[in-house]
C-alpha positions as CSV (number, residue, x, y, z in Angstrom):
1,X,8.3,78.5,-52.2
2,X,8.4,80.8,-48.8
3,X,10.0,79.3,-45.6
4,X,8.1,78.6,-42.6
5,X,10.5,81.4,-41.0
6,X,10.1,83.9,-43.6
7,X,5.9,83.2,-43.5
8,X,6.1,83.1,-39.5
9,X,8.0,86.8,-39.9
10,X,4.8,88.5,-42.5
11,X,2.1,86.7,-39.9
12,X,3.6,88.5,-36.7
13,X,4.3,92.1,-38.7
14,X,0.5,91.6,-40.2
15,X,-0.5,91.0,-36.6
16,X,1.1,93.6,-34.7
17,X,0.2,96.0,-37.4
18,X,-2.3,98.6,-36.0
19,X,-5.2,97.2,-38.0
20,X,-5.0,93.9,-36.1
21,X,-3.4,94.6,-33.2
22,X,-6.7,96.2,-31.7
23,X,-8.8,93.6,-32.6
24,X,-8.1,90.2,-31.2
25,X,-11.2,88.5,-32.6
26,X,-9.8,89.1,-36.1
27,X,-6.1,88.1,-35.7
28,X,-7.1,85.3,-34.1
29,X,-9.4,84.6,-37.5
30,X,-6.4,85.6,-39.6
31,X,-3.9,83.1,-37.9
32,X,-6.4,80.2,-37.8
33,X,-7.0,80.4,-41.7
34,X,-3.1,80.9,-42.4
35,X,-3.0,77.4,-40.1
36,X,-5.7,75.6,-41.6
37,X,-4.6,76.1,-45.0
38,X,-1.0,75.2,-43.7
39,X,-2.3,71.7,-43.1
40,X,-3.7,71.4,-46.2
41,X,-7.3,71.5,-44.8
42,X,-10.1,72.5,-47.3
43,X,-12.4,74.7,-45.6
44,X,-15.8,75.1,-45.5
45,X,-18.4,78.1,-44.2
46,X,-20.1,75.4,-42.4
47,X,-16.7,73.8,-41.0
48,X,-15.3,77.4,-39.9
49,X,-18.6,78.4,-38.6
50,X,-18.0,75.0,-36.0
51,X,-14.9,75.5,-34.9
52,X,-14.0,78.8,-34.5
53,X,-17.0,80.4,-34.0
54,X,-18.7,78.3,-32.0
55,X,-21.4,77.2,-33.7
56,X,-23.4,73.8,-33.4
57,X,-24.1,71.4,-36.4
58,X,-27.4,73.2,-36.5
59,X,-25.6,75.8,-38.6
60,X,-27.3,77.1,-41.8
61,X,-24.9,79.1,-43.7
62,X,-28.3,80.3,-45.7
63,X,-29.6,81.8,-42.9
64,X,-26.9,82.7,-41.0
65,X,-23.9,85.3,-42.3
66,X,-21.3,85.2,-39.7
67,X,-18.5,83.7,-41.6
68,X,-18.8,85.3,-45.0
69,X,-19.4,88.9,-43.1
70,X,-16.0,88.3,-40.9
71,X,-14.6,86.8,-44.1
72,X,-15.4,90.3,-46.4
73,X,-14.1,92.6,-43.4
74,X,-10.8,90.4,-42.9
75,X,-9.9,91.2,-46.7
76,X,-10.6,94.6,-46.4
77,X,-8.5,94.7,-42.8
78,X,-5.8,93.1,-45.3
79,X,-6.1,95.7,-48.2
80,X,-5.8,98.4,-45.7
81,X,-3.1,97.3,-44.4
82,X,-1.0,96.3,-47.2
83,X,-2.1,100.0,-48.4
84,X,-0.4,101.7,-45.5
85,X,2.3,99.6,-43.0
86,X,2.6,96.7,-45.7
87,X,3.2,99.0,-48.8
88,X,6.9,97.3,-48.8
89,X,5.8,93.8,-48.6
90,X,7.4,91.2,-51.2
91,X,4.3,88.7,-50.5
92,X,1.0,89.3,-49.5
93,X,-1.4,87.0,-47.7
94,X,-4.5,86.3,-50.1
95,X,-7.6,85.0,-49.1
96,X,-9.3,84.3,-52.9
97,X,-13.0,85.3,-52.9
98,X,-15.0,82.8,-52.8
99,X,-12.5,80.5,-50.8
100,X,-10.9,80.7,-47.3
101,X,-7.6,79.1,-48.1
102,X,-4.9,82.4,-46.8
103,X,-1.9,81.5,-49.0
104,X,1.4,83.9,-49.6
105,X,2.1,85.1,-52.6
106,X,4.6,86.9,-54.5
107,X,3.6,91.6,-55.0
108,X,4.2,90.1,-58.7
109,X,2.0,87.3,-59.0
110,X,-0.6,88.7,-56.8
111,X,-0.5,92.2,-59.6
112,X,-0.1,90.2,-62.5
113,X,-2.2,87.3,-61.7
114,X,-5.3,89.3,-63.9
115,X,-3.5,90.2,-66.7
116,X,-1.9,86.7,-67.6
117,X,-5.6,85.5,-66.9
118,X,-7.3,88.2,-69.7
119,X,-4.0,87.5,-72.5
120,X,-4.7,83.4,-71.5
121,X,-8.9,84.3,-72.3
122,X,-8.0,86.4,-75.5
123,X,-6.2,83.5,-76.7
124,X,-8.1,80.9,-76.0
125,X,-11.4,82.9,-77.3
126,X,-10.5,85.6,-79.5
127,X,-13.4,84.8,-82.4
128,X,-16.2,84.3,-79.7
129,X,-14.5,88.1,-77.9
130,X,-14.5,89.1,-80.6
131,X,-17.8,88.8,-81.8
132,X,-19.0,90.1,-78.5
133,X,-16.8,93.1,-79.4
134,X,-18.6,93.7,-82.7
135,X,-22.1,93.3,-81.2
136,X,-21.8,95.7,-78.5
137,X,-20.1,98.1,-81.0
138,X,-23.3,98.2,-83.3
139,X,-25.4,98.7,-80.3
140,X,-23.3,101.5,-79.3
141,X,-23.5,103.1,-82.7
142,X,-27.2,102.2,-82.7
143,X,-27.8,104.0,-79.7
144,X,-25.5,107.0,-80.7
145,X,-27.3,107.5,-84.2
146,X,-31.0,107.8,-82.3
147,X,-29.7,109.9,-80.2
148,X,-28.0,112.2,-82.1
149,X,-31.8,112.2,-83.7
150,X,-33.4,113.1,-81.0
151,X,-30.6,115.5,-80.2
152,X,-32.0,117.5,-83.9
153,X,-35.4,117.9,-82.4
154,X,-34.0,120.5,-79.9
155,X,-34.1,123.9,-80.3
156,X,-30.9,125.3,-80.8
157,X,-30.4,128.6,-81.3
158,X,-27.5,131.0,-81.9
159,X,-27.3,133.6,-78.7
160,X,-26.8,136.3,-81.9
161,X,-30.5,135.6,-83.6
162,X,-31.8,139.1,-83.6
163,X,-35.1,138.0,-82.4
164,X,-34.3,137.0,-79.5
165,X,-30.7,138.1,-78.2
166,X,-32.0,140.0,-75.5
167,X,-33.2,137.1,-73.9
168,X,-30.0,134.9,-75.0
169,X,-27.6,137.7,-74.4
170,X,-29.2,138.6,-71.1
171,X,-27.2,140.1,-68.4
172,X,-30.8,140.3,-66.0
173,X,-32.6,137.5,-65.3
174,X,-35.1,136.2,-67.9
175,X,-38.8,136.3,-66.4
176,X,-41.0,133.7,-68.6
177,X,-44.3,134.8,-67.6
178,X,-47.5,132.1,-68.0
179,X,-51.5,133.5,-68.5
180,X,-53.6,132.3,-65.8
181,X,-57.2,133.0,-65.9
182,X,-58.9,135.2,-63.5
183,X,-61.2,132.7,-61.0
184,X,-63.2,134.1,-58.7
185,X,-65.2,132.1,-55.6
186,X,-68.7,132.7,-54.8
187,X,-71.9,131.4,-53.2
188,X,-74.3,129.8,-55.5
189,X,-78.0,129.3,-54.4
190,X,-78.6,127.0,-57.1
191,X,-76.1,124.6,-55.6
192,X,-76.2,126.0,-52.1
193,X,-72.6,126.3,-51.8
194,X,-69.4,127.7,-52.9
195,X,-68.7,127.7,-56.9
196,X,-65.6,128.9,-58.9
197,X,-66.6,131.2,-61.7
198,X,-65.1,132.2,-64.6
199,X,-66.5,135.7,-66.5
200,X,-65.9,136.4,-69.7
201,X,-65.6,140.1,-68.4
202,X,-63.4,139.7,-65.4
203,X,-60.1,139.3,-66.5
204,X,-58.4,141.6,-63.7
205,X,-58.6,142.1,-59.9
206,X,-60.1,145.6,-61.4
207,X,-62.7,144.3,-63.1
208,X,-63.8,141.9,-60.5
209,X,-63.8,144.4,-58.4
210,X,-66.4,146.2,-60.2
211,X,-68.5,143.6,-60.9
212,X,-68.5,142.9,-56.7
213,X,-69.5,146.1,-56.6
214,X,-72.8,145.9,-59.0
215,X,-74.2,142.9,-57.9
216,X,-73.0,143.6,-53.9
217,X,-72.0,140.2,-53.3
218,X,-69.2,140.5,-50.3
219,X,-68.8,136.4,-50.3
220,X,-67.1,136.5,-53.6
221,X,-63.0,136.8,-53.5
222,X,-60.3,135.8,-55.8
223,X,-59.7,131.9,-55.8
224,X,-56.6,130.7,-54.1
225,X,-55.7,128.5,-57.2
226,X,-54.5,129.5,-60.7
227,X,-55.7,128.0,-64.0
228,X,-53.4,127.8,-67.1
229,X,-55.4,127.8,-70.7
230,X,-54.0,125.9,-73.5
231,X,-52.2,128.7,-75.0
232,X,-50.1,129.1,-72.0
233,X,-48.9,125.7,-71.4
234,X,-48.1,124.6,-74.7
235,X,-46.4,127.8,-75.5
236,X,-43.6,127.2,-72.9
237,X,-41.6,124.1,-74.4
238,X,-40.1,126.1,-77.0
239,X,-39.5,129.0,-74.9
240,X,-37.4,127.2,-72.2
241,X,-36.1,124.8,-75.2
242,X,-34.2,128.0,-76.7
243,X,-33.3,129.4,-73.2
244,X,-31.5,126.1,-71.7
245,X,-29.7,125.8,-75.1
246,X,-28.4,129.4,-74.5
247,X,-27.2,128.5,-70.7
248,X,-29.8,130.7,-69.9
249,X,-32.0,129.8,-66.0
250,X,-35.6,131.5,-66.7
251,X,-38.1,132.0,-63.8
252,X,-41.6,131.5,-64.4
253,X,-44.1,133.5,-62.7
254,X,-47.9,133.5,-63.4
255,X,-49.6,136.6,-65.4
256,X,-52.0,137.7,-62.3
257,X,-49.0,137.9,-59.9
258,X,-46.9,140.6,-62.3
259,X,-46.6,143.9,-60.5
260,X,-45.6,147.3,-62.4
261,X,-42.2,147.1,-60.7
262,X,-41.6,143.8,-62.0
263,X,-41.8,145.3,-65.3
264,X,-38.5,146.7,-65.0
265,X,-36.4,143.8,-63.2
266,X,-36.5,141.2,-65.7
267,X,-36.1,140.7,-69.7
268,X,-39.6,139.3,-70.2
269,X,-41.3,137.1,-72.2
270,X,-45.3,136.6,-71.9
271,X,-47.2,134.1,-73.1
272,X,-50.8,133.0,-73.3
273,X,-54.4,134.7,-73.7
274,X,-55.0,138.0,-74.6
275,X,-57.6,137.9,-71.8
276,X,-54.8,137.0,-69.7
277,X,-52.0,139.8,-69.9
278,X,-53.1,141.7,-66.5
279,X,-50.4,144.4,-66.1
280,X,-48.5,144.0,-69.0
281,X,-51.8,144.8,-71.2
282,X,-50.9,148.3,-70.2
283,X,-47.1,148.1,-71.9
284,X,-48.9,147.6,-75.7
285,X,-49.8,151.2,-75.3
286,X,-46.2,151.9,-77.1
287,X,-47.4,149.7,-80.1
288,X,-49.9,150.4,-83.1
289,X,-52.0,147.7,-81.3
290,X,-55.8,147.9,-79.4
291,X,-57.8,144.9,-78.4
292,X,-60.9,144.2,-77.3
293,X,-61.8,141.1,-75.6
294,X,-65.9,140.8,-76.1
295,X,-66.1,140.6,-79.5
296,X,-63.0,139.3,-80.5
297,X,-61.3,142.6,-82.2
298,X,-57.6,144.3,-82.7
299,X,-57.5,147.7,-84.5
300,X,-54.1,149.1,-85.6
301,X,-53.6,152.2,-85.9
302,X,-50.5,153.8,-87.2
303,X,-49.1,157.4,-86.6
304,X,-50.7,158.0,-90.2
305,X,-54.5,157.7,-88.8
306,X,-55.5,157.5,-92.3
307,X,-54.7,153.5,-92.5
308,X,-56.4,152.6,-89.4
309,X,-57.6,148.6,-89.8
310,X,-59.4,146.7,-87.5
311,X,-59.5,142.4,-87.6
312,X,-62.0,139.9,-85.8
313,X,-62.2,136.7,-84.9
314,X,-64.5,134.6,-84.2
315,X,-65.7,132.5,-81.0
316,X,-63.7,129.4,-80.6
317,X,-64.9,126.1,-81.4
318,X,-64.3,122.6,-81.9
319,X,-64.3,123.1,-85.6
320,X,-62.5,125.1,-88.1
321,X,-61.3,127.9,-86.5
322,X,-59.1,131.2,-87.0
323,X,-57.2,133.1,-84.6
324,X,-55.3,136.6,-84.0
325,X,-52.1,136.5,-82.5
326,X,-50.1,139.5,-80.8
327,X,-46.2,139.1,-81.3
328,X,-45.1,142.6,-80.1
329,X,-41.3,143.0,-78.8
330,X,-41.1,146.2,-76.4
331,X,-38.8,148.4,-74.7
332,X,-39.3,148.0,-71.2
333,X,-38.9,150.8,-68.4
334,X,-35.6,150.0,-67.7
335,X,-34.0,149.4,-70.9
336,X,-35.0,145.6,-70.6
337,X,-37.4,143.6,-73.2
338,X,-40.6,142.8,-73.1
339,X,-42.1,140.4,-75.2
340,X,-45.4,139.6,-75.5
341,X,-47.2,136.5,-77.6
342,X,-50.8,136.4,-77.2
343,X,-53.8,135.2,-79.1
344,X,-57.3,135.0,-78.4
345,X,-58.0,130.8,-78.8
346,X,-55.9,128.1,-78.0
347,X,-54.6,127.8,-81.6
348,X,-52.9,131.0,-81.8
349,X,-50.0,131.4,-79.3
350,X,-48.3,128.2,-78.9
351,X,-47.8,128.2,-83.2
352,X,-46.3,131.8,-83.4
353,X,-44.1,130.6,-80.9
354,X,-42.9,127.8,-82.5
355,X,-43.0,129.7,-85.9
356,X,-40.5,132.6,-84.5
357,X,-38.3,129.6,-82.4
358,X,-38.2,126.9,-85.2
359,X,-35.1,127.8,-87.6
360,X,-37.1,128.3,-91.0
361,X,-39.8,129.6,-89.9
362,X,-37.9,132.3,-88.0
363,X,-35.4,133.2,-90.6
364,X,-38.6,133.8,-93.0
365,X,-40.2,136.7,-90.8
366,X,-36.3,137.8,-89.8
367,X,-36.1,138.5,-93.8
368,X,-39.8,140.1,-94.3
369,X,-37.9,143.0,-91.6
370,X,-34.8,142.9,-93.7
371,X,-36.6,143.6,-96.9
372,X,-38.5,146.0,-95.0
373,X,-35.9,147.8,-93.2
374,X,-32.6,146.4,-94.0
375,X,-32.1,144.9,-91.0
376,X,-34.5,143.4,-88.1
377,X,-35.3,145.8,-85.9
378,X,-35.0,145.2,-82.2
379,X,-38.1,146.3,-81.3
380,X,-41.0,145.7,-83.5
381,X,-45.1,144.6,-83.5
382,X,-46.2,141.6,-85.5
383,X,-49.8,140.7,-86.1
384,X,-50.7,137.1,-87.0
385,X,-53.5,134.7,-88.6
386,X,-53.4,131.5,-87.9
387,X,-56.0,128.9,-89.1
388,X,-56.4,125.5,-88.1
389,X,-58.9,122.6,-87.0
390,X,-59.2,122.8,-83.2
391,X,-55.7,123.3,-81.7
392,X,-54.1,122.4,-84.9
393,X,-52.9,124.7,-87.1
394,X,-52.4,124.4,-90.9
395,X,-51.5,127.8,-92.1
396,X,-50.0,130.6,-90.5
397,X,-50.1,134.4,-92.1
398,X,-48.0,137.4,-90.8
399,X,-50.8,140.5,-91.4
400,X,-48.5,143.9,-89.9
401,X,-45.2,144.0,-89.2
402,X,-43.3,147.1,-88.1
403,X,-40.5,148.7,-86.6
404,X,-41.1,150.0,-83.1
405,X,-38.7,153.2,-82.0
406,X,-36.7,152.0,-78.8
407,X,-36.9,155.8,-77.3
């Protein structure tokens, strides 16, 4: 047991320490504890709150605080000191959480008092710790199969896949670019007021324009807002999917804001409606491909004129329907990549995407090029036919596929 003179020697070095010596109010707190528990008095909030602070037998510890809070910030006054000018203490004076009983005890006690309390627990419980053990073990393994499931449903990708190392590989930023519609604003006398129109033959700030000019309207303009079909929005999951798994950061730009000089700053990858590509409709002048928007039409037509072939499509509906999909990998104007996926419905675009990003489906067309040309070219034109109900597709048919020169 510690002598009275030994005890009264670790009060006044705690007390003239620098973390008590500049605050009176909490030496005096320190020394009235170390007292009270001296003479063997069992403290209370309520009994502290009376006499040292003052309070009247009103007190509500409830409602009121005051001891606990100067309780909490006399430990931590403690810890900090026994971290800096007490470091070399044999005994440290402990105030027990939850009591207000300041006792000395022995650097070893005061360490090892935990330990002996966890081997005392194991002992006393091992089956019931045990059992916890084995329970929260399952639930870890649980947890760890479904997500190593849901782990399998990303798209993981080797930066080496020939379709799309450019854009894994890249050493300029990767541009994902979105089709928007063309809107336009203008004033309707019908409903005597402003109206947001979308024409089947405006799809450019071109073609607007020409239309402004036939019908002289001056009140219509460009609207502010962009609008994102279907094949756009659900195209991009797979895109960035393949992209994040590669460490790659894509930006993501809208189709009507492309310029030409954008063209050459990025690796690109465009996808969306045919009646959406703007300025990069112009860069499928280096493929085999020509489109027309009203009716639905794509004519190849190879350096051999002779095997010129044109495909429709029909209108969209809410039935059956089939679709024609552009998948047409380019050289851009600054040896960069440009890749364009574009259909004419909804259906088209966001199933080629998956198709050339899902594993299987991809290594099928990468061997079509192999048989083709021994290898898979790194520029090359694909046309597609999908079919499907709606937006769901249920069979998918590459109809061209060719190399395209990178000169």
């Amino acid at each position: 047991m510690l002598s009275e003179p030994i005890k009264k020697k670790l009060l006044e070095k705690i007390l003239s320490s620098s973390e008590f010596s500049g605050s009176k109010n909490y030496a005096s707190y320190l020394l009235y504890l170390v007292e009270a528990s001296d003479n063997g008095k069992n403290l209370k909030e309520t009994s502290i709150a009376i006499e040292f602070f003052g309070k009247d037998a009103s007190f509500n510890p409830a409602e009121d605080t005051l001891v606990r809070t100067h309780t909490y910030t006399l430990r931590k006054k403690l810890q900090n000191y026994y971290y800096n000018e007490g470091k070399d203490d044999k005994y440290h004076l402990n105030i027990p959480k939850g009591h207000y009983d300041a006792t000395f005890v022995p650097v070893s006690e005061n360490l090892y008092r935990t330990k002996r309390l966890i081997v005392w627990l194991a002992k006393k419980y091992y089956i019931p710790i045990l059992g916890v053990l084995c329970i929260i073990l399952t639930i870890l393994w649980i947890h760890d199969r479904s997500l190593s499931k849901k782990l399998q449903s990303y798209q993981f990708i080797e930066k080496s896949d020939p379709i799309w190392k450019e854009y894994l590989q890249s050493n300029l930023p990767v541009l994902v670019v979105a089709g928007d519609h063309f809107f336009f604003d203008m004033y309707s006398e019908k409903f005597q007021s402003v109206v947001c129109v979308r024409h089947g033959k405006v799809n450019s700030l071109e073609e607007f324009e020409a239309i402004k000019r036939q019908y002289s309207d001056a009140s219509a303009k460009p609207t502010d807002e962009p609008y994102f079909p279907y094949h756009s929005v659900w195209s991009l999951p797979p895109i960035f999917s393949i992209l994040f798994a590669a460490d790659q950061k894509p930006l993501l730009r809208k189709s009507s804001s492309i310029t030409p000089q954008t063209l050459s700053e990025y690796n690109i990858i465009y996808v969306g409606s045919i009646k959406t590509l703007y300025t990069l409709k112009h860069t499928l002048s280096k493929s085999h491909f020509r489109y027309e928007i009203l009716p639905h039409k794509i004519t190849y037509s190879p350096s051999d004129t002779s095997r010129v072939q044109t495909f429709t499509t029909s209108l969209h509906s809410s039935g059956p329907n089939e679709d024609l999909i552009l998948a047409v990998k380019l050289p851009g104007p600054a040896k960069n990549s440009i890749f364009i996926i574009a259909s004419y419905h909804s259906l088209g675009a966001p199933e080629v995407v998956s198709y050339l990003t899902q594993s299987s489906t991809r290594e099928a067309v990468e061997q079509k090029f192999i048989e083709k040309y021994h290898k898979v070219p790194k520029y090359f034109e694909i046309l597609f036919r999908v079919t499907g109900i709606d937006k769901t597709a249920y069979s998918t048919e590459m109809l061209i596929y060719n190399e395209i020169p990178a000169d």
